[in-house]
Every structure is written in C-alpha cells, then in structure tokens.
N, C-alpha and C positions, 0 to 999 in steps of 0.2 A: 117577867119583865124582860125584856128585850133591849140589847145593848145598841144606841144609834153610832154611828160611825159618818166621817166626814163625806165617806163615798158611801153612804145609801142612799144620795138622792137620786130619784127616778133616771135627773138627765144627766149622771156622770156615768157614761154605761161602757164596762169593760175595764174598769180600773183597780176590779177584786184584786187583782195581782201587783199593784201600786201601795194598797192598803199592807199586805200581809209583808212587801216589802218595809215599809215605814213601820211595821211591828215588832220587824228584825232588830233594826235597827237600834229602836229605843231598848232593847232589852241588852244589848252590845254596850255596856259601859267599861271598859275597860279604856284607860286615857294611853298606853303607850302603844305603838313610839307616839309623842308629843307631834302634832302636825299643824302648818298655816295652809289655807287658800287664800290667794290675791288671785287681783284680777289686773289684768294687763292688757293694756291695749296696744295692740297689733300693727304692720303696715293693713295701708287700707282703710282705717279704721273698724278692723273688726277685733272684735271682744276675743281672750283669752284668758283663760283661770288656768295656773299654775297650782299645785301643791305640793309644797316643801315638808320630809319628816327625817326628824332628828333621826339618825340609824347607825349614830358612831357604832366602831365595833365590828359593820356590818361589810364585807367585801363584795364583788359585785358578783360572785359564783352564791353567796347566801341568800340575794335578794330574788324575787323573782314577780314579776309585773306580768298582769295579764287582762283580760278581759271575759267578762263571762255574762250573758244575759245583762245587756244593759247594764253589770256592775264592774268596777274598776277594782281589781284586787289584789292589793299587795304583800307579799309573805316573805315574811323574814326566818330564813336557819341557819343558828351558828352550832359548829360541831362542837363538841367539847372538846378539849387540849388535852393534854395527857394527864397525867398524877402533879400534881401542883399542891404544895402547902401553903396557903392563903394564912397571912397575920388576920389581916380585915380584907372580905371582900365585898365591894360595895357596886363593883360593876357585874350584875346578873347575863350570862349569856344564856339569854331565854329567847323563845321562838315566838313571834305575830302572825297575826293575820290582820289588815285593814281595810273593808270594804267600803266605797262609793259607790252610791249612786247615780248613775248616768242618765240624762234627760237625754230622751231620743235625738237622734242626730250626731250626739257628742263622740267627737271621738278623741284618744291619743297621738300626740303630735312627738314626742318625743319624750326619754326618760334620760336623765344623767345623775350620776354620785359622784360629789366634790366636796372633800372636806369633810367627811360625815354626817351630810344631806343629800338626802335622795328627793331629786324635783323631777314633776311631772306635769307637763304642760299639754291641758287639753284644747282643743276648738270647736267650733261647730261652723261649719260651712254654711252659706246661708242657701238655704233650701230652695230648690223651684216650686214657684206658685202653680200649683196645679185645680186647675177647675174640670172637673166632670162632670158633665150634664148625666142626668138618671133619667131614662125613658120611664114614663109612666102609662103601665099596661091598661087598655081597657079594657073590661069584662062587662057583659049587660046579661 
C-alpha cells in the first residue's frame, strides 16, 4: 500500500522539496523559546508579519539570525558562567534552534532585541507580473 501525500497530485509539479520541508517541521516539536507572529500592516498598504520570541537571558553576541534556503533560522547560545552554586535553579541556559518557513519572495526586513524579545519583521515586496509567451515548435 502506498502512502498518498497532499503533493502527489499530477498538477502540483516540483513541490517534492515543500513536502519533506512540512515533514521536518511536524517532527520539531520542541515549544521553546515561546514565539507570536502578527501581522502588521505597513505604509502603503502592504502586508507585514512580524515575529516576536521570548529570549530573556539571551545577549545580542548569543543570538544569531540567518537565512538559509527559503528558511528563516534562528539560534540561540548561552556560555555557561563559571562555578556557581545554585539553591534552586529554574532558569536553564540551554541552546535553540527555530526554523521558519519562507514563502517565496519573503524576505527580512529587520531584526531587534528589547527587553528580552527578539522581533523579526518580514515583507514581501509585491512581485512583477511577468507573462512569457512559449513559442510552440512545429514538427511534421
């Protein structure tokens, strides 16, 4: 038996790499750091999504924002401090990783950390319309 998937229909052609994306994804359940997107609107009227992740703790040499194949990915590393004897310690200085997925076009507009939030405000430029006519060859 043979497993169907959303992209095997005949006409969604080229989106194998969409698929094994969205497989990553679902198997990534790890919820920290705690993150929002909103969506903002823009001068102009054009659409922006922001996302906000809680990163107390985290200084702006630990963070580091990047881009890589269509995904948006952000890493977090704190060094450990020296010899410390903890009564209770309830704040873990542990390392992330959080990736996004980017829909073509999207890019990074800006990154800042205020207050022990890291926001990151995407856009997408609105694209030119492009029409190509395709010559079609005769053969007899």
């Amino acid at each position: 038996m043979t497993r169907m998937t959303p992209f095997s229909s005949p006409l969604l052609l080229g989106f194998d790499t969409m698929e094994k994306t969205l497989e990553r994804i679902a198997k990534s359940g790890d919820g920290y750091p705690p993150y929002n997107i909103e969506r903002i609107r823009g001068e102009n009227g054009c659409e922006k999504l922001r996302i906000t992740l809680a990163v107390a703790g985290f200084g702006n040499d630990d963070l580091e924002v990047t881009t890589e194949d269509n995904q948006l990915v952000i890493r977090g590393r704190q060094a450990e401090e020296g010899e410390r004897e903890y009564l209770h310690r309830g704040i873990a200085a542990r390392q992330f990783q959080r990736i996004f997925v980017l829909a073509d076009g999207m890019r990074v507009s800006v990154a800042t950390l205020k207050n022990g939030l890291l926001s990151i405000d995407l856009d997408r430029p609105e694209p030119e319309r492009l029409v190509k006519r395709i010559n079609i060859a005769v053969q007899d």
